[in-house]
C-alpha positions as CSV (number, residue, x, y, z in Angstrom):
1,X,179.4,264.3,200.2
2,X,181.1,264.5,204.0
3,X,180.0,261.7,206.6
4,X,178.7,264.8,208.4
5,X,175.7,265.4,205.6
6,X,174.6,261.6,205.8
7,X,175.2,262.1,209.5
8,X,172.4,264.9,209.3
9,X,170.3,263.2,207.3
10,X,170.2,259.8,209.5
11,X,169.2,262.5,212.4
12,X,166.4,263.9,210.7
13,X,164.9,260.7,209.9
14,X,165.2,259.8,214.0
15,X,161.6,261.7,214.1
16,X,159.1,259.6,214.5
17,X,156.7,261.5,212.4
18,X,159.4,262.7,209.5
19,X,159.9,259.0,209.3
20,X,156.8,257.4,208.8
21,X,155.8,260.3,206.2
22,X,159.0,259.6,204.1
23,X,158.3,256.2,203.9
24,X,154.6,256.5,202.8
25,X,155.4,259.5,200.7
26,X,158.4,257.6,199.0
27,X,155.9,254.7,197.7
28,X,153.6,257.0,196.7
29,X,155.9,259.2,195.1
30,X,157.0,256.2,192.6
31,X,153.7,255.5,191.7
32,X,153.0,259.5,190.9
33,X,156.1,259.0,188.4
34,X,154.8,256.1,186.7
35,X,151.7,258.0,186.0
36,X,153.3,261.3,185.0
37,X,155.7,258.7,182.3
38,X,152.6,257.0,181.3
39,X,150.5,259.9,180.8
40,X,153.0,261.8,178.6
41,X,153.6,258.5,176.5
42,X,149.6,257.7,175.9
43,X,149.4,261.4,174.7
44,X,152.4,261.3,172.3
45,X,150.9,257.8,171.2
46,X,147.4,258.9,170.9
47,X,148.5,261.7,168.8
48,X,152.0,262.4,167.9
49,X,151.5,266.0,168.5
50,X,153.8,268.6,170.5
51,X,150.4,270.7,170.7
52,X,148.6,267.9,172.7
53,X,151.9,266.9,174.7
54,X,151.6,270.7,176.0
55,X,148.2,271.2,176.4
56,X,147.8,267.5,178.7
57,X,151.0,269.3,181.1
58,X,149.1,272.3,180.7
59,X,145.8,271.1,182.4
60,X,147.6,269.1,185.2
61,X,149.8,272.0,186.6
62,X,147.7,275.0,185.4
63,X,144.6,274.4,188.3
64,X,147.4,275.5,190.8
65,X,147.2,278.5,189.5
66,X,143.0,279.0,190.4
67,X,142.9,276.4,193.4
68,X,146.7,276.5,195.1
69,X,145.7,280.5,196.9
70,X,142.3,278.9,198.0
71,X,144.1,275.5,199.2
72,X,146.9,277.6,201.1
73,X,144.2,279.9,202.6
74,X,142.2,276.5,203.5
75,X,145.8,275.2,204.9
76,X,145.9,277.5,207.2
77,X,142.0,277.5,209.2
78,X,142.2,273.4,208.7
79,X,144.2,270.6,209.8
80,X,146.5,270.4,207.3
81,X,146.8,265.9,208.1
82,X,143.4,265.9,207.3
83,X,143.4,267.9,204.2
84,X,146.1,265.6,202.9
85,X,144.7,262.8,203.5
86,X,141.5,263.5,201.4
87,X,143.4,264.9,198.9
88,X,145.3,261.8,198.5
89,X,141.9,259.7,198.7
90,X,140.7,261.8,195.6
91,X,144.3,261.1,193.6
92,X,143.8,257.3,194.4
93,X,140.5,257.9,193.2
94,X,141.6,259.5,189.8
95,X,144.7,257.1,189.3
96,X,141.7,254.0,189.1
97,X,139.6,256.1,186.7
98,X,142.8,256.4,184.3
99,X,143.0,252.8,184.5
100,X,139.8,251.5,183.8
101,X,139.6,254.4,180.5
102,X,143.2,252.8,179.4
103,X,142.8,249.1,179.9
104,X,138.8,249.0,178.6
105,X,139.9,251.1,175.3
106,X,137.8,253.6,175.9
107,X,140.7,256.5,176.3
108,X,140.9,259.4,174.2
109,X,143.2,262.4,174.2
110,X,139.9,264.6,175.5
111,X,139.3,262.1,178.4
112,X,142.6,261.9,179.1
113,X,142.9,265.8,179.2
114,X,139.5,265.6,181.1
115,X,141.4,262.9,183.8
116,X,144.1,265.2,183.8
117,X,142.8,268.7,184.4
118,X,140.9,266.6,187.7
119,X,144.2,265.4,189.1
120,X,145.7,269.4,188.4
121,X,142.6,270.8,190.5
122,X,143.7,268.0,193.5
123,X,146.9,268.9,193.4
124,X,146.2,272.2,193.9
125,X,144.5,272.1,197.3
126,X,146.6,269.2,198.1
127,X,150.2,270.7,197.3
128,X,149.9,274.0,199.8
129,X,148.9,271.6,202.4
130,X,151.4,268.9,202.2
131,X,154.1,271.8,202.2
132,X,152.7,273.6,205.2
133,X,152.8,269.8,207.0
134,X,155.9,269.0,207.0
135,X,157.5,272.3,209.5
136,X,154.9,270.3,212.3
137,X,156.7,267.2,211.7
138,X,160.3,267.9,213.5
139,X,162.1,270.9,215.3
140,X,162.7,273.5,213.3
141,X,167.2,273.2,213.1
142,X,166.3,270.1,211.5
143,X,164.1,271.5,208.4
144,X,167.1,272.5,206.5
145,X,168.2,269.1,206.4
146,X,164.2,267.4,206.0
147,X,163.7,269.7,203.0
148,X,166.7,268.0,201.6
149,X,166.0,264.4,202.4
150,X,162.6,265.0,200.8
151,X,164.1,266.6,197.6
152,X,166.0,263.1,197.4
153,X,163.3,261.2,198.1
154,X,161.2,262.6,195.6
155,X,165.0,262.3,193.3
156,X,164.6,258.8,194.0
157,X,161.3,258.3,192.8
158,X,162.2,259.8,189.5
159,X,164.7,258.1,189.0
160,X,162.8,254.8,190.2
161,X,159.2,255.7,188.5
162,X,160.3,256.0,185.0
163,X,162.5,253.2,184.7
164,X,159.4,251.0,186.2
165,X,156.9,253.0,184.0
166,X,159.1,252.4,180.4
167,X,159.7,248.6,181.5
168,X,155.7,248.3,182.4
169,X,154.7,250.0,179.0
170,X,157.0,248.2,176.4
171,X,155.9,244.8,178.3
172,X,152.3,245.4,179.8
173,X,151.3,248.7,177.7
174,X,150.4,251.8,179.7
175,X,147.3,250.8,182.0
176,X,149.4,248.6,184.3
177,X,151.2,251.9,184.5
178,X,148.3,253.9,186.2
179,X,147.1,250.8,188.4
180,X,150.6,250.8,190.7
181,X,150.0,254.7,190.9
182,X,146.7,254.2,192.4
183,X,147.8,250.9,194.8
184,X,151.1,252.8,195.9
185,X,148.5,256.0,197.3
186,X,147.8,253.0,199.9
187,X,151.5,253.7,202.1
188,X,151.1,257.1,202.1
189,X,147.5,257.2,203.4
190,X,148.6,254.5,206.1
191,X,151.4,257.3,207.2
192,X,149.3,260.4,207.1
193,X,147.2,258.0,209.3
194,X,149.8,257.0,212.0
195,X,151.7,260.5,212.1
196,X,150.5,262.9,214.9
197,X,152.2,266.2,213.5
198,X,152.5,269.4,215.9
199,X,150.4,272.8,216.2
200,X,147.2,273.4,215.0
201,X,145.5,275.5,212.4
202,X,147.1,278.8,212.3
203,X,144.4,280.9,212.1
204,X,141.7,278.6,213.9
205,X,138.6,280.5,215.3
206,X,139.0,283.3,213.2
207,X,135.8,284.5,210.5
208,X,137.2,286.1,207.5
209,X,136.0,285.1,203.9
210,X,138.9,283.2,202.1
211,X,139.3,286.1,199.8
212,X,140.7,288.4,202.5
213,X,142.7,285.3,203.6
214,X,144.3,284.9,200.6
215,X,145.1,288.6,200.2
216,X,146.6,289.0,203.2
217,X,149.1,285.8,202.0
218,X,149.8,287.8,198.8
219,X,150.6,290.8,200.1
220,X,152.9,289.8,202.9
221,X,154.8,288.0,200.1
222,X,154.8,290.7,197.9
223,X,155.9,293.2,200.4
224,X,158.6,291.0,202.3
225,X,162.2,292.1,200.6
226,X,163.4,288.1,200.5
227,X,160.4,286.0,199.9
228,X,159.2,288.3,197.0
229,X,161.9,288.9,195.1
230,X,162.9,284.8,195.4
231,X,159.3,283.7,194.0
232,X,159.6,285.9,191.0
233,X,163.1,284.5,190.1
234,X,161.2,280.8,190.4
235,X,158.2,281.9,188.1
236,X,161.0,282.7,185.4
237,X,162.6,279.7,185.9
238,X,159.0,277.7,186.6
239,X,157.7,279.5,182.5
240,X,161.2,279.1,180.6
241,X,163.0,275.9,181.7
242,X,161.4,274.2,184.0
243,X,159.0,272.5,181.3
244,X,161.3,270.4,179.9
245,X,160.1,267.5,182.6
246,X,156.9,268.0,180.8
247,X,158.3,267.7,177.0
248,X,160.7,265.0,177.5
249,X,158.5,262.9,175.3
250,X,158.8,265.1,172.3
251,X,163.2,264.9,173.1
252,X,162.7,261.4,173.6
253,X,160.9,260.8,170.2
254,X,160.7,263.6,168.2
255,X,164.3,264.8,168.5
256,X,166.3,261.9,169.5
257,X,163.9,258.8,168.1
258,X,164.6,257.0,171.3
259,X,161.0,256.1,172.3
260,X,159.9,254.8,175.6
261,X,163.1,253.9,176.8
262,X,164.4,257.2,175.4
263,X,161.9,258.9,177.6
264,X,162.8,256.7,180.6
265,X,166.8,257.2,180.5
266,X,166.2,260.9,180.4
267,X,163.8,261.4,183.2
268,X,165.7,259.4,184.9
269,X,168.9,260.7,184.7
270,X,167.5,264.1,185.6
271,X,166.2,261.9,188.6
272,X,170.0,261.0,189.5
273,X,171.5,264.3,189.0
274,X,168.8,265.2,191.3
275,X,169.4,262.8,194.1
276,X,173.3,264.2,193.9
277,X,172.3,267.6,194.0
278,X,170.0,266.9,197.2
279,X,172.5,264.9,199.0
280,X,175.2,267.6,198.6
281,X,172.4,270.5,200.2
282,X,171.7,267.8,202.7
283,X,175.5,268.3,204.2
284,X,175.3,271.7,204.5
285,X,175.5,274.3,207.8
286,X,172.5,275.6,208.6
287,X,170.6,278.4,206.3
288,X,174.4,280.4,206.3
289,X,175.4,280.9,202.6
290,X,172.0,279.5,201.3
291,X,171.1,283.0,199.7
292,X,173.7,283.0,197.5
293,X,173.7,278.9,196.1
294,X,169.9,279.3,195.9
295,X,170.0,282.4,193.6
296,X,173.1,281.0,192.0
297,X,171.5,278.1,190.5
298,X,169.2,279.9,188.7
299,X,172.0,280.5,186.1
300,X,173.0,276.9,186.0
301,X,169.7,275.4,185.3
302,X,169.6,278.0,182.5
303,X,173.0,276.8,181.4
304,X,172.3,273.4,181.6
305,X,169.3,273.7,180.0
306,X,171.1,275.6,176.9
307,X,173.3,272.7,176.5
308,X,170.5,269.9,177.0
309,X,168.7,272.2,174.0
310,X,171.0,272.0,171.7
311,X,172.6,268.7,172.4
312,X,173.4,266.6,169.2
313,X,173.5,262.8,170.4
314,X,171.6,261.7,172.8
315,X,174.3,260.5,174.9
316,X,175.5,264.3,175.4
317,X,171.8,265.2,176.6
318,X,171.8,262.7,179.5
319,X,174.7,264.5,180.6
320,X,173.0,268.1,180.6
321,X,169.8,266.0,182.0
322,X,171.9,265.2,184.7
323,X,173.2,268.3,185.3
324,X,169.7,270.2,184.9
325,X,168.4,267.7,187.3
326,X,171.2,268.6,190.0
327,X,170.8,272.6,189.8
328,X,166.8,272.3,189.9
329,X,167.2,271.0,193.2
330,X,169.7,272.8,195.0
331,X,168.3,276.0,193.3
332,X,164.4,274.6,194.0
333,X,164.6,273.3,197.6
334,X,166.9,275.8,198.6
335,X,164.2,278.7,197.7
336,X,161.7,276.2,199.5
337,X,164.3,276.2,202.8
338,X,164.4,280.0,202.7
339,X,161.1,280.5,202.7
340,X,160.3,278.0,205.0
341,X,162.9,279.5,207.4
342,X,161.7,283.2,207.0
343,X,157.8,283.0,206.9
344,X,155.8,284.2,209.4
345,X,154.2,280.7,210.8
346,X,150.6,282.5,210.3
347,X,150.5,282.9,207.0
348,X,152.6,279.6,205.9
349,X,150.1,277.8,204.2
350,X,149.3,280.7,202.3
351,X,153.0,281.6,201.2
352,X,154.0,278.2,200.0
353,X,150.5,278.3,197.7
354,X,152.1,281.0,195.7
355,X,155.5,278.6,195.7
356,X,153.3,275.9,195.0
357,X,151.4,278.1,192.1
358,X,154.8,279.0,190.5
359,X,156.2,275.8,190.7
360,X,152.8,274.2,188.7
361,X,151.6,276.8,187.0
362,X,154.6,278.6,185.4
363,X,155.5,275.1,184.0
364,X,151.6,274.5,182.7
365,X,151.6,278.3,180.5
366,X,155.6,277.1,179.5
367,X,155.2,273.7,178.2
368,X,151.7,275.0,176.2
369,X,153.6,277.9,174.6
370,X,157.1,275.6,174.4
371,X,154.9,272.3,172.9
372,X,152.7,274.8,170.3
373,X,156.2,276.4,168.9
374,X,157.6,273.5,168.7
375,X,154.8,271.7,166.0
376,X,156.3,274.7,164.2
377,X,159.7,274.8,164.6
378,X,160.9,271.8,166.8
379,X,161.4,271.5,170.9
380,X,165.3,273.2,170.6
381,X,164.8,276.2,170.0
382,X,161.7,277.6,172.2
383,X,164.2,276.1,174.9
384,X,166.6,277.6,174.2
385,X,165.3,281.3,174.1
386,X,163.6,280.2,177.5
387,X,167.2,279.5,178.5
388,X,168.1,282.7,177.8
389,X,165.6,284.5,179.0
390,X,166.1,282.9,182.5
391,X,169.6,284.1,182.4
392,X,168.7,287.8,181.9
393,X,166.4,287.9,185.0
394,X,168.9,286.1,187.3
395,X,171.7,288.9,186.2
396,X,169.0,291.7,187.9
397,X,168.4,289.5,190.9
398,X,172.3,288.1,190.9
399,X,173.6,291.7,191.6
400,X,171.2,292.2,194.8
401,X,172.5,288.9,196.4
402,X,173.5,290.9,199.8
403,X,170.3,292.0,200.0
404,X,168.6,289.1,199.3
405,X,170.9,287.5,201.9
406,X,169.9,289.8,204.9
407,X,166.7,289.3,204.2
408,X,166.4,285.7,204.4
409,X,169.2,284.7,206.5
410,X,169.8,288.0,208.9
């Protein structure tokens, strides 16, 4: 990366506010890996099943799906510090419950899915909210460059989390696990606390019912020519690759017989490739030429996730984790940028809910279909027609690049 991109970074992270919420977030962030580790291990332990594996991601990132419109709309009337800061509270609040289940003996894969489906239904009011924050935190030539440095922060944390989570659960077992994600909620409620973002509620004052609020969101999405098409190239990606995160326990033991340190090295290493792929989009110029990486990507998370599918040693996965971990970001955050960049400040909150439904929900309806076929027929090969698939709707979008690119960076 060129001493300009670190150079960019160290000036975003001159803002006050941007500042204190990285740090906060960053603890917190490790903690929410060590849980999402932890939870996929006690599953797979608990049962052994591919079914269950998908049906646990399948309740945490499916509310999204139901809650994220209502959250955006909610985004956008309320401050959106506030509404962080008690969604946060409620996580904390969740994260103890899983403890005290786990460490009395009391858990069960239906509590656990129960525990689960109550952190989804947080995250989806939180998530919109969160997203729609951080524009108020710094001008806006400097979001380009925040979007990254968050992107690696929360690269870092995966890469951190999971290697804490596996060395906690071989040593400790997997309540410890859940007990550092609820103490590490402490920072980033301290942050939200101290920051004093910018702006106000965007529709303040105004008395519509939520349903019309949310319409209007979907339907300025749907109709603007480089928002729209980019959110249905991320719901293909979201159903038909992107739930490998959530199935890496069924790689870990199931395909490569690795166990918990299996499933650390591999999340992790996504993690890493990650962190590279965000400090390289950290360097960049501006929005110019974004279009094109962003929509480019697609096809390289398909292709790395082809060759993470049908891998035959485990050492030749890490390297296509790695890789899959580096094009999900630069394609990911560079869709966020755009849309960030191009949405009409009113309706923010709103738009990134749809981002933030994709992004949670598409994975949730993937990893159930991907971790049901593969109690049939193994993990590799729904994966790899996922893959596939993914490739086939990036070719249609792929040949209206220029348009794309007038949209979003004209």
């Amino acid at each position: 990366m060129r001493i300009a991109g670190f150079a960019k970074i160290a000036a975003a992270l001159r803002h006050r506010d941007f500042a204190i919420y990285i740090s906060g977030n960053s603890v917190s962030l490790v903690g929410t890996w060590m849980q999402r580790i932890a939870v996929g291990w006690l599953i797979w332990d608990l049962t052994g099943s591919g079914a269950w594996l998908g049906l646990v991601a399948f309740a945490d990132l499916f509310p999204a799906m139901v809650f994220a419109p209502v959250g955006g709309a909610v985004a956008d009337r309320r401050d959106r510090r506030r509404m962080v800061l008690v969604t946060q509270t409620a996580a904390m609040a969740q994260s103890l419950a899983l403890f005290i289940f786990t460490a009395s003996g009391a858990i069960t894969p239906v509590w656990l899915l129960v525990l689960t489906l109550v952190h989804g239904i947080i995250i989806g009011f939180n998530q919109p909210a969160r997203m729609a924050l951080v524009p108020s935190l710094m001008p806006a030539e400097i979001l380009p460059t925040a979007l990254a440095v968050n992107a690696i922060i929360f690269n870092v944390a995966r890469f951190l989390g999971p290697a804490l989570a596996g060395l906690i659960i071989v040593s400790a077992g997997v309540a410890p696990a859940f007990l550092c994600n609820a103490l590490s909620f402490l920072a980033f409620i301290v942050s939200l606390l101290l920051i004093r973002p910018s702006g106000g509620p965007a529709i303040a004052g105004r008395r519509r019912s939520l349903r019309l609020d949310v319409a209007e969101g979907v339907r300025y999405a749907a109709r603007h020519p480089g928002i729209g098409p980019l959110l249905v190239l991320q719901a293909t990606m979201a159903l038909c690759v992107r739930p490998v995160a959530e199935l890496l326990p069924g790689f870990a033991e199931g395909v490569f017989d690795r166990g918990a340190h299996g499933l650390a090295m591999l999340s992790s290493t996504i993690g890493l490739g990650a962190i590279a792929g965000g400090l390289w989009l950290a360097g960049r110029e501006a929005r110019d030429g974004l279009t094109r990486i962003a929509v480019g990507g697609a096809a390289f998370v398909a292709l790395s996730i082809l060759g993470f599918s049908a891998a035959p040693t485990f050492w030749i996965a890490l390297v296509f984790a790695a890789l899959t971990g580096a094009s999900l970001v630069i394609t990911g955050v560079g869709m966020q940028t755009l849309i960030q960049l191009s949405v009409d400040g009113a309706v923010r909150g709103r738009v990134l809910s749809l981002y933030g439904m994709i992004i949670r929900g598409g994975p949730a309806f993937g990893a159930l279909l991907i971790g049901g076929l593969a109690d049939l027929i193994g993990f590799r090969w729904p994966l790899a027609v996922g893959a596939v698939a993914t490739l086939a709707v990036w070719a249609i979008f792929w040949r209206r690049r220029e348009a794309l690119r007038r949209a979003l960076e004209g």
